[in-house]
C-alpha positions as a LaTeX table, in Angstrom:
\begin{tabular}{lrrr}
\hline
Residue & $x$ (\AA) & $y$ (\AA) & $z$ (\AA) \\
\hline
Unk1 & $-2.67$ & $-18.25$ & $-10.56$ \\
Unk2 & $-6.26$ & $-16.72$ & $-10.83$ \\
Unk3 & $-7.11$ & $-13.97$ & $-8.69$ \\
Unk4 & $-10.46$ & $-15.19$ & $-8.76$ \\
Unk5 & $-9.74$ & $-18.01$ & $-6.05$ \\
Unk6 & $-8.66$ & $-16.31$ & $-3.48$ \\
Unk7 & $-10.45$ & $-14.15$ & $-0.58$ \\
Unk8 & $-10.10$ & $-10.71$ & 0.65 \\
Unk9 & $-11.07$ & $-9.69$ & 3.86 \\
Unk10 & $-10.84$ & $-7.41$ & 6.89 \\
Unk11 & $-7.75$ & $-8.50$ & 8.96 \\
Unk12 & $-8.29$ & $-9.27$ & 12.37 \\
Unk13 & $-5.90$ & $-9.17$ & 15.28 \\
Unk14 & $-5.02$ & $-12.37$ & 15.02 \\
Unk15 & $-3.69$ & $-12.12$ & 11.39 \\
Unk16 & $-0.79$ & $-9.56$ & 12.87 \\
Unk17 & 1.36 & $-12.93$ & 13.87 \\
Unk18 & 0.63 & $-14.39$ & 10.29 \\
Unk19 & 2.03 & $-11.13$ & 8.56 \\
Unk20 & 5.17 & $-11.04$ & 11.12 \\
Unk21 & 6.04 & $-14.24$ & 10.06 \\
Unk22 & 6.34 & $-13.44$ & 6.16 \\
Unk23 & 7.54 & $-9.77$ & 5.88 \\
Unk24 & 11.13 & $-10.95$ & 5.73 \\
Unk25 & 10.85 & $-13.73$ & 3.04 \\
Unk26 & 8.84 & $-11.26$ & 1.46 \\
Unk27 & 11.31 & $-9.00$ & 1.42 \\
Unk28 & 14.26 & $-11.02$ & 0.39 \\
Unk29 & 15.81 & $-11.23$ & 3.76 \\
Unk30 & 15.16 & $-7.00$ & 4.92 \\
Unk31 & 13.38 & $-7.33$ & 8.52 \\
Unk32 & 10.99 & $-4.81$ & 8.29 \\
Unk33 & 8.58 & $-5.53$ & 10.88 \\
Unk34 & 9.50 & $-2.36$ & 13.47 \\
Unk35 & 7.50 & $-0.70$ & 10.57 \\
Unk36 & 4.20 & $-2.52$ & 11.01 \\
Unk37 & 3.26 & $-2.43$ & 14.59 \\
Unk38 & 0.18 & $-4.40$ & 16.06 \\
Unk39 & $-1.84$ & $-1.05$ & 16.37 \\
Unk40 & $-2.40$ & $-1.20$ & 12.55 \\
Unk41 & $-4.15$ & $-4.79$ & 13.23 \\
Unk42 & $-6.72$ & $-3.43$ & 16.18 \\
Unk43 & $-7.40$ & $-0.04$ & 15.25 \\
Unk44 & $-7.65$ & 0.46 & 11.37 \\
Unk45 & $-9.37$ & $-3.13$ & 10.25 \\
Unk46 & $-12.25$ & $-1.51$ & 8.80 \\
Unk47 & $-9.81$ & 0.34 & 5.94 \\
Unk48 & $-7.36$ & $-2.58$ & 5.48 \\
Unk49 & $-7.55$ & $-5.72$ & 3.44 \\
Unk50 & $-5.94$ & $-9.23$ & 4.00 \\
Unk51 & $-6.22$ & $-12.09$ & 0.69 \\
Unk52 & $-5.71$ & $-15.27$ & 0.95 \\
Unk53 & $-5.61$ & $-18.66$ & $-0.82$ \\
Unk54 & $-6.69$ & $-22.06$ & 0.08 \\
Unk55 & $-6.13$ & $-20.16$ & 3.78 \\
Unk56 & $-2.38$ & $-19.11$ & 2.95 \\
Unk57 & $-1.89$ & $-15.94$ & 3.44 \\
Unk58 & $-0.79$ & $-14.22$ & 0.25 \\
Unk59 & $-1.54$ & $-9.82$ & 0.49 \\
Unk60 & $-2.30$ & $-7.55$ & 2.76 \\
Unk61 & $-2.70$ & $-3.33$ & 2.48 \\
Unk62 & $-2.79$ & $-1.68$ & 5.68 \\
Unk63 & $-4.25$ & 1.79 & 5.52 \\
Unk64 & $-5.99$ & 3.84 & 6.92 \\
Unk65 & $-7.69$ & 7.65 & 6.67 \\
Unk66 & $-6.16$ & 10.69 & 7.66 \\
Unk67 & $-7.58$ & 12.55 & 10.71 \\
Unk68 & $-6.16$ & 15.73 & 9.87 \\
Unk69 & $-6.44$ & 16.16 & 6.06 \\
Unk70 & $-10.17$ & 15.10 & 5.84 \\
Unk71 & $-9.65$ & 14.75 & 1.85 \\
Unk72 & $-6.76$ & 12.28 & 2.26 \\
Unk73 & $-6.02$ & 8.51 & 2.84 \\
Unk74 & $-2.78$ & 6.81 & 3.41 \\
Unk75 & $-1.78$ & 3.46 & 2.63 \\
Unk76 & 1.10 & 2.65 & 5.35 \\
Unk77 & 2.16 & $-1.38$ & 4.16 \\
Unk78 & 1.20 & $-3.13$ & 0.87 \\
Unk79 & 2.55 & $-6.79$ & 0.73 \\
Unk80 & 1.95 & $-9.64$ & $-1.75$ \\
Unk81 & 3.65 & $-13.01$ & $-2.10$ \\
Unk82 & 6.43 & $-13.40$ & $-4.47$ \\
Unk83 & 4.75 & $-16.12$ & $-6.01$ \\
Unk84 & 1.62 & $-13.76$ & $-6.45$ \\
Unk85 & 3.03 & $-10.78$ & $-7.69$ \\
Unk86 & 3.05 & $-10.13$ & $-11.31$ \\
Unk87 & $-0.82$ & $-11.43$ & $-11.53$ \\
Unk88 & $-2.94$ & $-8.61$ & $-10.61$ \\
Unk89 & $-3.41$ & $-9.16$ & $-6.77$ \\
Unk90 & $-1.24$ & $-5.39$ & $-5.90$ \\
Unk91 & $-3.79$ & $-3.50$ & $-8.43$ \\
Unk92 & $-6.24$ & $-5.33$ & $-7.02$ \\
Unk93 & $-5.62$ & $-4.39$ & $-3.44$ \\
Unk94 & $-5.14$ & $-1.13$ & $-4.46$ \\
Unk95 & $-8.45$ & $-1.40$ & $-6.20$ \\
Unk96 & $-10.10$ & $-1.87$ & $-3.10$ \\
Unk97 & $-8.56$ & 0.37 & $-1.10$ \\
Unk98 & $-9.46$ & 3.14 & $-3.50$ \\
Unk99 & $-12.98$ & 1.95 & $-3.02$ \\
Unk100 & $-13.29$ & 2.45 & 0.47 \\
Unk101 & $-11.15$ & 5.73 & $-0.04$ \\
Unk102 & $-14.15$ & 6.85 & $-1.85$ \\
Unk103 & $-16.70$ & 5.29 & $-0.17$ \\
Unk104 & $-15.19$ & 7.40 & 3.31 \\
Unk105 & $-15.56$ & 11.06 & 1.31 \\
Unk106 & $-11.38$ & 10.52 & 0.23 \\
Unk107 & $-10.66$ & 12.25 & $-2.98$ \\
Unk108 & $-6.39$ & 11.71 & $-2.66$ \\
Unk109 & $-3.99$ & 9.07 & $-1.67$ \\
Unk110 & $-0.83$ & 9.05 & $-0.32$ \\
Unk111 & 2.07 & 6.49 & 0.97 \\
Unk112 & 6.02 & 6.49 & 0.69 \\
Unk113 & 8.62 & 4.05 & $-0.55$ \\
Unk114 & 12.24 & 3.66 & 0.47 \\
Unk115 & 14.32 & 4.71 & $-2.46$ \\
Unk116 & 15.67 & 1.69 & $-3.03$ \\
Unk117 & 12.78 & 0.15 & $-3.52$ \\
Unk118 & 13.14 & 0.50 & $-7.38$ \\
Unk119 & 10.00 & $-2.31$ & $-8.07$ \\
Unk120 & 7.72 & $-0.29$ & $-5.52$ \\
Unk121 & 8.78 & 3.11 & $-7.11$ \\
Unk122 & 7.94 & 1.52 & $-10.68$ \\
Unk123 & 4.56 & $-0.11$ & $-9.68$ \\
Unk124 & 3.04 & 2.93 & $-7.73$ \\
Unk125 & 4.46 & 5.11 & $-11.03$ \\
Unk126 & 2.24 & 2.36 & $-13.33$ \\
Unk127 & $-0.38$ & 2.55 & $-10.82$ \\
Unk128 & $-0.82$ & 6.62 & $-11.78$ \\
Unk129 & 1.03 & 7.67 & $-8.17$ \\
Unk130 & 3.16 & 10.98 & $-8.28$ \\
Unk131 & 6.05 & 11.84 & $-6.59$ \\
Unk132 & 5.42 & 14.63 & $-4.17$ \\
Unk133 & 8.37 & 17.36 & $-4.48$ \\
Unk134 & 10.83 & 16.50 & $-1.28$ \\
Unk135 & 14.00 & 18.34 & 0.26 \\
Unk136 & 16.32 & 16.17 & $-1.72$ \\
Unk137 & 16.69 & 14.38 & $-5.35$ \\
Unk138 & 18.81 & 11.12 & $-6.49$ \\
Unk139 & 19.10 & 10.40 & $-9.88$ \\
Unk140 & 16.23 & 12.66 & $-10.74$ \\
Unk141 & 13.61 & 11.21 & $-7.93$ \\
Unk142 & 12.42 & 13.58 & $-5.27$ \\
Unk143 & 13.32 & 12.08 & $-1.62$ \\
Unk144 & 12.01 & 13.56 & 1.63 \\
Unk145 & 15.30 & 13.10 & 4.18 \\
Unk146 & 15.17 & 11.26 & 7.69 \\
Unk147 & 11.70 & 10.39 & 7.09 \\
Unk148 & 11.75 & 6.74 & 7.70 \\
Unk149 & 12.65 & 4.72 & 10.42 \\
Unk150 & 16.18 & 5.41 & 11.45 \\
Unk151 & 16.37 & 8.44 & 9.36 \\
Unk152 & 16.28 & 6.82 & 6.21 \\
Unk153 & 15.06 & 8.94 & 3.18 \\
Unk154 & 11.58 & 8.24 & 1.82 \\
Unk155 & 9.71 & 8.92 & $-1.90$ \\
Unk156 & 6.63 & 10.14 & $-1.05$ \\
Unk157 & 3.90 & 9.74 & $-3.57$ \\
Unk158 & 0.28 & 10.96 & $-3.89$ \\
Unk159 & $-2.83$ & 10.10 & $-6.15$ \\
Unk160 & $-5.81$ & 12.26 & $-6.95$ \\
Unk161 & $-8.96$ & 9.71 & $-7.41$ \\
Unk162 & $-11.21$ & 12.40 & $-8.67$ \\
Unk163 & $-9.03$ & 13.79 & $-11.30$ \\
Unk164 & $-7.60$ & 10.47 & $-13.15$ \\
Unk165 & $-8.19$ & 10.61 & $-16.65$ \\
Unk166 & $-10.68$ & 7.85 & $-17.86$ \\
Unk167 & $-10.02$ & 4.01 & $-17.47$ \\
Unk168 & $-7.10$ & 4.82 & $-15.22$ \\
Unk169 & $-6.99$ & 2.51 & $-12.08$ \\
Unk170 & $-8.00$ & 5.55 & $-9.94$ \\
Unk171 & $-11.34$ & 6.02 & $-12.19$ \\
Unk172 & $-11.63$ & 2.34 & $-12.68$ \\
Unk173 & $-11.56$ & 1.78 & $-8.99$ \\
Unk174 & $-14.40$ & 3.95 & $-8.76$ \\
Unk175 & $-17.17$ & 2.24 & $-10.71$ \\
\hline
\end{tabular}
């Protein structure tokens, strides 16, 4: 798989059905669609990114920038296909998202991962992410308590884009 064929593009409302109908394969069975209401798919288009290939939907990032930390944007849902992950497409989104992050005057970027998440703690880690210090700690991570739907915990991370060391993905996604 070549991340070359596919397209990326602004999602539309429409495309809120489409993603609906995968997050639970997606996420081997956990129904996480309370967490990705239609809002995100009318109101912050212009700062997320939907991929596809051959017209399948395979990735999305929905994010969007902070209105009161005019420095900051926040990436709220990253998906990719299991049958696309592992090939580039998550950097990739990321890529892009860091683009427009700079393009909009955004120096840092934020989201947050459930802790048991162990593949989104590891990827956002490769990606150059940091945890943020929290009010809790398992096994040595930093966790922010009843921050997630239902109280769950949440690892929240944060990236500088203006202070990554050369040929990071943060500088890269710059150029």
């Amino acid at each position: 798989m070549s991340c070359s064929s596919l397209t990326f593009r602004r999602p539309i409302p429409d495309d809120y059905e489409r993603v609906m109908a995968v997050l639970p394969s997606w996420w081997s069975g956990r129904d996480l669609r309370a967490q990705l209401p239609w809002v995100f798919f009318t109101h912050f288009r212009t700062t997320s990114i939907l991929v596809e290939h051959e017209e399948r939907l395979v990735g999305f990032l929905v994010g969007f920038f902070c209105q009161d930390h005019a420095d900051e944007a926040y990436v709220h849902f990253v998906g990719v296909a299991p049958e696309w992950r592992r090939v580039g497409l998550g950097r990739d989104l990321y890529r892009r998202f860091f683009r427009l992050a700079r393009a909009g005057g955004r120096g840092v970027i934020r989201c947050v991962t459930a802790p048991l998440n162990a593949e989104s703690i590891a990827f956002h880690t490769a990606l150059g992410f940091s945890p943020l210090l929290g009010d809790d700690e398992v096994a040595g991570l930093p966790l922010m308590q009843a921050r997630g739907p239902g109280g769950e915990p949440r690892v929240r991370f944060q990236l500088e884009l203006e202070s990554e060391a050369p040929g990071s993905l943060a500088t890269e996604a710059g150029a």
